[in-house]
C-alpha positions as CSV (number, residue, x, y, z in Angstrom):
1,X,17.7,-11.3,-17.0
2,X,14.1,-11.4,-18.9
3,X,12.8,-8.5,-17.6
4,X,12.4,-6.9,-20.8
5,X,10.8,-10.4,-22.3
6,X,8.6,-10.6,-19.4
7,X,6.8,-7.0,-20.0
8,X,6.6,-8.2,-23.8
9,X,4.4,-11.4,-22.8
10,X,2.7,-9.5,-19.9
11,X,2.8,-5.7,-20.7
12,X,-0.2,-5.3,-17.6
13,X,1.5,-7.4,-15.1
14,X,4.8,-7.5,-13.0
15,X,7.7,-9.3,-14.3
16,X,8.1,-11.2,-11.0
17,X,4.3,-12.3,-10.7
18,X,4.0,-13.8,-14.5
19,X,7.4,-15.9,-13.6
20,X,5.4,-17.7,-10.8
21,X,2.1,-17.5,-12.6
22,X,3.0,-19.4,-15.9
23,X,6.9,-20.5,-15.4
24,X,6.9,-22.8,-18.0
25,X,5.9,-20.3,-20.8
26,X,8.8,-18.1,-19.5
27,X,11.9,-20.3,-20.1
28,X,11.4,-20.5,-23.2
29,X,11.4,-16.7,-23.7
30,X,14.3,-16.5,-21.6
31,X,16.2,-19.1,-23.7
């Protein structure tokens, strides 16, 4: 549902790691 806006922020990490790593920096991508 964000994986595309999830490789953007973090282009060198998974997009399941970054989720758990900074989720509060995600949602708002995701909104």
């Amino acid at each position: 549902m964000g994986d595309k806006g999830t490789q953007q922020f973090i282009p060198g990490t998974a997009p399941s790691a970054p989720f758990v790593l900074k989720p509060s920096e995600f949602p708002l991508a995701a909104l």
